[in-house]
C-alpha positions in Angstrom: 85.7 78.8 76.6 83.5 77.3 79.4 83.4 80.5 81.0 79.7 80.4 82.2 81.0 77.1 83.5 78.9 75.4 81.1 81.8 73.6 79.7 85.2 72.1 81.6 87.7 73.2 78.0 88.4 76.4 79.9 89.4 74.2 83.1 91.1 71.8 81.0 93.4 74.1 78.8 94.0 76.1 82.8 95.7 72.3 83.7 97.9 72.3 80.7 99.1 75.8 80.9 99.6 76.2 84.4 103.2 74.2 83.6 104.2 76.9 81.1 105.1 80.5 82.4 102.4 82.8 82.3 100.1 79.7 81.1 97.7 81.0 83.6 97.9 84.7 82.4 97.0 84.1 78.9 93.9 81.3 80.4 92.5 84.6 82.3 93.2 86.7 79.4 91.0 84.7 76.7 88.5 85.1 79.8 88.6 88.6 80.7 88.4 88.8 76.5 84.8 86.2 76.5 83.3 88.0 79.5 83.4 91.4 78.1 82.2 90.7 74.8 80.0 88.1 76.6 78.4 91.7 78.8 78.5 94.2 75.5 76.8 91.9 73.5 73.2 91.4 75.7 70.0 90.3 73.2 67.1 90.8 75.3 64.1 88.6 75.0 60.8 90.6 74.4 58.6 90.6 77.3 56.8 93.6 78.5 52.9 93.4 79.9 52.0 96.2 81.4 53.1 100.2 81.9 56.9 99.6 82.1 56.9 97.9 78.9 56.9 101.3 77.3 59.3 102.6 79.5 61.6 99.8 78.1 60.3 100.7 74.7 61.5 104.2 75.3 65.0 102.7 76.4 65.2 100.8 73.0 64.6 103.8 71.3 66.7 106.7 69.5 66.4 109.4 72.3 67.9 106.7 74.8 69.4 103.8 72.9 70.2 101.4 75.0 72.2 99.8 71.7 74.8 102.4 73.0 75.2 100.3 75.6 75.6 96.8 73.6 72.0 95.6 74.1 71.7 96.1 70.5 69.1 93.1 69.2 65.9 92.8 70.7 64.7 88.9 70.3 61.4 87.2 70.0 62.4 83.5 70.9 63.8 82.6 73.7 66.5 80.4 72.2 68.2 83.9 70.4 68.0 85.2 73.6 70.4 85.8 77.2 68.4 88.2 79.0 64.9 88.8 80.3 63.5 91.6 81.1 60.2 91.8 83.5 58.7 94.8 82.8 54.8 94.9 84.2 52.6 92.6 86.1 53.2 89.0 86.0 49.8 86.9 86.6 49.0 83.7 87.6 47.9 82.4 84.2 51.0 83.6 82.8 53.3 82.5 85.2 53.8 78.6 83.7 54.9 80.1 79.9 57.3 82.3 81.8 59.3 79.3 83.3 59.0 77.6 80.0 60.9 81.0 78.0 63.2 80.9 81.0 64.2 77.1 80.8 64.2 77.4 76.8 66.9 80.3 77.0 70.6 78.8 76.6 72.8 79.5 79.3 74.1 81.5 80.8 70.8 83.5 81.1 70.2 86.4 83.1 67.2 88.5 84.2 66.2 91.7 85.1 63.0 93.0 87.4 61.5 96.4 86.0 59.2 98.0 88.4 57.3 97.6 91.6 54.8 95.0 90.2 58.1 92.4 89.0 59.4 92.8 91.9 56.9 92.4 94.7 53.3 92.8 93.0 53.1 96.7 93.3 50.4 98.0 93.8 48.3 95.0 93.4 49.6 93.3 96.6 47.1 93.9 98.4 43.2 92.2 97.1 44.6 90.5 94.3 43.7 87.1 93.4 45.8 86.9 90.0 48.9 88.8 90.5 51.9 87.2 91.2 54.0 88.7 94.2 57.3 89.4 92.7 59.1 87.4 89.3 61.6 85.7 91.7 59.4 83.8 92.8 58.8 82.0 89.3 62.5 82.5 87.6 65.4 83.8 89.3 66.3 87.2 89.0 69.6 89.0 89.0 69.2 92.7 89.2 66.0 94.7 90.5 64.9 98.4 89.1 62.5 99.9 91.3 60.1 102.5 90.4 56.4 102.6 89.2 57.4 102.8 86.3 61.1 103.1 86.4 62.6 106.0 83.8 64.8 104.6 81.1 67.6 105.9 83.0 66.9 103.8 85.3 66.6 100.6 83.3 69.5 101.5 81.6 71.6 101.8 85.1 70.3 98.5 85.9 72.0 97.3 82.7 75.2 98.6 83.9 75.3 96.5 86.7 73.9 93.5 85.0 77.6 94.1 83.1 79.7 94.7 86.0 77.9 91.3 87.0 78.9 88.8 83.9 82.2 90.4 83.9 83.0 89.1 86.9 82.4 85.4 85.8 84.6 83.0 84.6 86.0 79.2 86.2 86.1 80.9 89.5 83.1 82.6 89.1 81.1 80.5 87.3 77.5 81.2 86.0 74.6 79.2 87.7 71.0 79.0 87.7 70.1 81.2 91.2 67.5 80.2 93.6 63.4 81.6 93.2 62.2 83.1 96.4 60.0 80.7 98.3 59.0 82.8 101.5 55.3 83.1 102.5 53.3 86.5 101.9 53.3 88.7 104.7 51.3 91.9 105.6 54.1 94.3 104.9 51.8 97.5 105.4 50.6 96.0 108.6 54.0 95.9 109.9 55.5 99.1 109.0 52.6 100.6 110.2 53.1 99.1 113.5 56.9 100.0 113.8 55.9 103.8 112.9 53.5 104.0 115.8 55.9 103.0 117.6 58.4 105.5 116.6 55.5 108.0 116.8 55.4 107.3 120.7 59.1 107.2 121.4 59.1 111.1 119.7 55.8 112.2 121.1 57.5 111.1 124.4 60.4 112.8 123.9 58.6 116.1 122.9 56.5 116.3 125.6 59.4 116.2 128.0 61.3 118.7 125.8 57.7 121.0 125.9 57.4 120.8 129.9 61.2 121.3 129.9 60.4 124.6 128.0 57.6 125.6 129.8 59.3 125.5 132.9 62.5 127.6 131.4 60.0 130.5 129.9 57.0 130.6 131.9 55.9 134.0 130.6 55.7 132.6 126.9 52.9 133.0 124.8 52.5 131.2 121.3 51.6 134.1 118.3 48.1 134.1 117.1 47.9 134.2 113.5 45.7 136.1 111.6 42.9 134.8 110.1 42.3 135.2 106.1 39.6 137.2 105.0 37.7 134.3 102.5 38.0 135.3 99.0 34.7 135.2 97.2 34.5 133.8 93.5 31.4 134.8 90.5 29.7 132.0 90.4 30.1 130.1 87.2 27.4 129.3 85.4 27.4 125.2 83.5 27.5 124.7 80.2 24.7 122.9 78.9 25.4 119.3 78.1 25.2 118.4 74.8 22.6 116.0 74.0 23.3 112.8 71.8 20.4 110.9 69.8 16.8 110.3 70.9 15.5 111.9 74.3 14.9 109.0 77.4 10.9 109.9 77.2 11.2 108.5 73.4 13.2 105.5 73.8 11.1 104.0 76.9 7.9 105.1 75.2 9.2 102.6 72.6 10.5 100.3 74.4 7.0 100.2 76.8 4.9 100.0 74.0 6.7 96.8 72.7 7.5 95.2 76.1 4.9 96.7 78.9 6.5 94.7 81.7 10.0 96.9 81.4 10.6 99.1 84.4 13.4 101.6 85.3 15.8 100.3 87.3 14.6 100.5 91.4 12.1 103.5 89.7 9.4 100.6 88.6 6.6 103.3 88.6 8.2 105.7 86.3 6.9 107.2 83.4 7.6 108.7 80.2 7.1 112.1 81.4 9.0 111.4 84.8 12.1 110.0 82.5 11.9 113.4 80.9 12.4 115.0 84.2 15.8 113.6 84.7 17.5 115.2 82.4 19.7 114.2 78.8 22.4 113.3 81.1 20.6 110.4 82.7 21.5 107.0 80.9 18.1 104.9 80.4 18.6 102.0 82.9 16.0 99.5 82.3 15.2 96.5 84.1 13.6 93.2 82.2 13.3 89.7 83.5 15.0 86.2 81.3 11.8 85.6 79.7 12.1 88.4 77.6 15.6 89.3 77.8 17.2 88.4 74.8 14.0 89.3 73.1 14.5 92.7 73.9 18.3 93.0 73.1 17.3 91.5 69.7 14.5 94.5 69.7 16.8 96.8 70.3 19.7 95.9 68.0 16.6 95.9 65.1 14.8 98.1 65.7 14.8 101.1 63.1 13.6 103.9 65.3 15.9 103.2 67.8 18.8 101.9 65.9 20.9 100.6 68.8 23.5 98.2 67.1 26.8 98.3 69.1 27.4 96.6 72.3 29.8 98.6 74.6 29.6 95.8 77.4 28.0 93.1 79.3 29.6 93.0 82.9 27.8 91.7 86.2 26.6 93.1 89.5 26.9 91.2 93.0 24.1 92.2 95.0 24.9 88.9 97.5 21.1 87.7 97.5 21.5 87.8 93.8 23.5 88.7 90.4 22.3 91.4 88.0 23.0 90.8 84.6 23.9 94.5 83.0 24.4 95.1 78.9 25.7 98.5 77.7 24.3 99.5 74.6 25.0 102.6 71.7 23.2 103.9 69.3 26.0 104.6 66.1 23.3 106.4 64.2 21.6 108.6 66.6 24.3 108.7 69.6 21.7 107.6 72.5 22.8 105.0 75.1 20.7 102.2 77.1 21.8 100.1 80.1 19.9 97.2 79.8 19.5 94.8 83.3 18.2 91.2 84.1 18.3 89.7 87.6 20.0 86.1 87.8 19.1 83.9 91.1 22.2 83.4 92.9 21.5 79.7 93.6 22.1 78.7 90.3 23.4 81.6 88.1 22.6 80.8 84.5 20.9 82.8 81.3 20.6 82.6 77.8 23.4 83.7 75.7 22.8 87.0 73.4 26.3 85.9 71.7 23.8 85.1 68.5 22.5 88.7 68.2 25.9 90.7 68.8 28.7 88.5 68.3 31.1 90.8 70.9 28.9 89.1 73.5 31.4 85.9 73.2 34.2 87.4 75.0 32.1 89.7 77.4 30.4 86.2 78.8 33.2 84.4 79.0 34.8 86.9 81.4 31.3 87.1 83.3 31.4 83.3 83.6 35.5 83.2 84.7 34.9 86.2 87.5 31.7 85.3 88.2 30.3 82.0 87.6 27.2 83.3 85.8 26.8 80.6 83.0 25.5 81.4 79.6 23.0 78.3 78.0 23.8 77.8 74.6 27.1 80.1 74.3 29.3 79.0 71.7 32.5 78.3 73.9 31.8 78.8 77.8 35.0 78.2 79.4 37.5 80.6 81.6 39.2 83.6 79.7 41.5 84.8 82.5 42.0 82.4 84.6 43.4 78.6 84.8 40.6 75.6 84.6 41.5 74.8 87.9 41.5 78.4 90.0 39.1 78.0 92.9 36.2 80.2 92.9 35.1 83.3 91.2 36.9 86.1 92.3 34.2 89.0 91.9 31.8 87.6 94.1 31.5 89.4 97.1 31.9 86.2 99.2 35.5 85.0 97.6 37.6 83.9 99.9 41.0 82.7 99.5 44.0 83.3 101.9 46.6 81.3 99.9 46.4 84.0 97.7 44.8 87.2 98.7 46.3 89.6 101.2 43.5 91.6 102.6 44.2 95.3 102.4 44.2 96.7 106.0 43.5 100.2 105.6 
């Protein structure tokens, strides 16, 4: 019927009737008819990505049912579906394929903004590199639900007036594609910090000259001195013992020493096997190994018998600015024990050898090293970005990244 304004039959047919009585009366009827069906017949597209996605999920679901409410088929294209809804952080990466499912949906189209991080970037205003600042800055959106994460309540009152919305359409209302936000990032903290201080001085300001004001009215007043609390004393409590997993740190270094002398502890080079044992069971065993014999000695450890460390936890990197430390996280299944394992990288040209070949988990724990990093891994089966586009600028974990296009600094 061309109510969305996608079509001119609606205006058309309006033209012919308007010479009939009540021509015009049964045009607005048929629309008043399209619109509400139009609003009690909403199919969502699916498109949740972080926390508020299972708020939404709960919304969708028996105890809240948000089919009472005609949003009744939850879609997976984009071309079955009329509404978006943006619950959870929108990245950078992300943010082309969310146009695309926008421009794919037929019209009209509608969205809706769950939550502080689709609205304005949430909590991850502030230092982010990735996040984007808001969904209406990519697609435009019609109704925002604020919260961290919003209740379903909430989401579902936000439906409500998505209704009260496309029932108000029609040829003089007609649906169009709204505008994205375009204006620059701002220190928002910054400034309501500065407006509160100074409110703060107008009411300090105004108090003092209410306090002299009283001072001068009862000049034998004296404030009440409260009493202070005796201090309660507790028993102490006593610690339970912690439970101890696997082979003792004396035993593993002792292995490891015997097989690799030139292994240290890390910033502790001149400790010993009977020192280690002076730390306690819950010390972690944080060696420290140079790239000759680094991959030689994950390989030892994954092999092994005695030690039986076969599962890697995580390979992760440290910015020390004069250099990069390499740092592996390994577990024992068998015995329970853990290891960090270390190797310093020169920060003028960041690269090591791959242990991708011994634990094949290593892959993806590189890859991200290499995207936040830049630490390159020789010989790696696939050593591109993970997380970020081809073209992002930098690395954003290094301690040096700059970019003020897209970071706000935090100012507190």
């Amino acid at each position: 019927m061309g109510v969305s304004g996608a079509s001119g039959v609606t205006e058309q047919v309006a033209e012919i009737l308007d010479k009939y009585p009540g021509g015009i009366t049964l045009v607005d009827s048929i629309e008043f008819l399209v619109t509400w069906a139009r609003a009690n017949s909403i199919w969502p597209l699916i498109y949740g990505t972080a926390c508020c996605a299972m708020e939404m999920m709960s919304t969708g679901s028996s105890r809240h049912d948000w089919a009472r409410f005609g949003v009744e088929v939850a879609r997976a294209t984009p071309r079955q579906a009329d509404l978006i809804v943006l619950a959870g952080t929108i990245v950078e990466k992300m943010g082309p394929n969310l146009v695309t499912l926008y421009e794919q949906m037929p019209a009209p189209k509608y969205v809706i903004a769950m939550g502080s991080c689709a609205i304005s970037g949430g909590p991850f205003y502030y230092d982010s590199y990735s996040v984007i600042r808001g969904g209406d800055r990519l697609i435009p959106v019609d109704v925002y639900v604020p919260g961290c994460p919003p209740r379903p309540e909430a989401l579902l009152y936000g439906i409500m007036e998505l209704q009260k919305k496309i029932r108000k359409e029609g040829r003089r209302n007609p649906w169009k594609v709204g505008k994205v936000l375009d204006t620059p990032f701002f220190d928002a903290h910054s400034k309501a910090k500065r407006e509160w201080t100074a409110q703060e001085k107008e009411k300090e300001s105004a108090q003092l000259l209410a306090r002299e004001r009283f001072k001068a009215e009862n000049p034998d007043y004296k404030p009440a001195k409260p009493q202070r609390l005796a201090k309660e004393r507790f028993e102490p409590v006593t610690r339970a013992p912690f439970r101890k997993n696997g082979h003792d740190n004396a035993a593993v270094l002792t292995s490891v020493q015997r097989a690799f002398p030139a292994v240290t502890l890390f910033r502790q080079p001149d400790s010993t096997p009977d020192t280690v044992a002076g730390l306690g069971s819950e010390y972690i065993l944080d060696l420290e190994t140079g790239q000759e014999q680094y991959t030689d000695l994950v390989r030892f450890l994954k092999e092994d018998r005695e030690l039986g460390i076969d599962l890697l936890l995580q390979v992760t990197a440290v910015d020390w600015q004069d250099h990069f430390d390499i740092l592996v996280h390994l577990l024992s299944t068998r015995y329970g024990h853990k290891v960090f394992l270390r190797c310093p990288v020169p920060r003028e040209r960041p690269e090591i050898h791959t242990i991708s070949d011994i634990f094949k988990g290593a892959e993806w724990h590189e890859r991200e090293v290499f995207d936040l990093f830049g630490i390159r891994f020789t010989d790696h089966p696939d050593m591109r970005r993970i997380f970020l586009q081809d073209d992002f600028p930098g690395y954003p974990l290094r301690k040096d990244f700059e970019d003020p296009e897209r970071v706000i600094k935090r100012p507190y």
